[in-house]
C-alpha positions as CSV (number, residue, x, y, z in Angstrom):
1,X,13.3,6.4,-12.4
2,X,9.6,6.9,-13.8
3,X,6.7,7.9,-12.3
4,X,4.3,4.9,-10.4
5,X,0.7,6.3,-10.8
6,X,-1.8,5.4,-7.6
7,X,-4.7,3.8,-9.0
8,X,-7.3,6.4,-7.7
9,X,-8.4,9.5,-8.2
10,X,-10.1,12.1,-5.6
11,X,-12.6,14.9,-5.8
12,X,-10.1,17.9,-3.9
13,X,-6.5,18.4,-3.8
14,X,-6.6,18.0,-0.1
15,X,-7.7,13.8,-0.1
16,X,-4.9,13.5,-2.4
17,X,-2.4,15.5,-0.1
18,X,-3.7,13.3,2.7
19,X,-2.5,10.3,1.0
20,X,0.7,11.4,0.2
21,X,0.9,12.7,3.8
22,X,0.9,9.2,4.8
23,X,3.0,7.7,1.9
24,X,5.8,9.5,3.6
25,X,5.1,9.0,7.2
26,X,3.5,5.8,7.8
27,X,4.8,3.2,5.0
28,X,7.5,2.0,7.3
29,X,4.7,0.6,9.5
30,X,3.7,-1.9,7.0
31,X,7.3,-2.6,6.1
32,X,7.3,-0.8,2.6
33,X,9.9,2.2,1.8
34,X,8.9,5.4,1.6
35,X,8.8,7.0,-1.7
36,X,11.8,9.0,-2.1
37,X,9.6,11.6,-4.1
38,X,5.8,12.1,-3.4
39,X,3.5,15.0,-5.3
40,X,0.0,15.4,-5.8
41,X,-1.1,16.2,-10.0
42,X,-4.3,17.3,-11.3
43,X,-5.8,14.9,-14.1
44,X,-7.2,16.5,-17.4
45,X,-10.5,16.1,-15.8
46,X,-9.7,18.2,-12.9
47,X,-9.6,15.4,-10.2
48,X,-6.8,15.1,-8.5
49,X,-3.8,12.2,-7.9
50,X,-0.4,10.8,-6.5
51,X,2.3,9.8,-8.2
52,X,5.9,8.8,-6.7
53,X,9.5,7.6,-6.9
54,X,10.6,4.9,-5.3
């Protein structure tokens, strides 16, 4: 499997660790999967993202 980028990016590793927070917990609600793998990365610029596995 490869790698699905989330289109944003945030200012602080913790907004991104929110999101992914919720990828893992609340998906089911809206009738998607949860991602089977979930991790924050830090762009070249320093901001931070999500990227998962589905």
């Amino acid at each position: 499997m490869k790698w699905i980028y989330w289109v944003r990016l945030y200012d602080t590793k913790f907004q991104a660790g929110c999101l992914v927070k919720r990828m893992e917990d609340d998906w089911w609600i809206y009738g998607y999967n949860s991602p089977s793998e979930a991790e924050v990365f830090r762009s070249r610029r320093g901001r931070y993202g999500v990227r998962f596995k589905v």
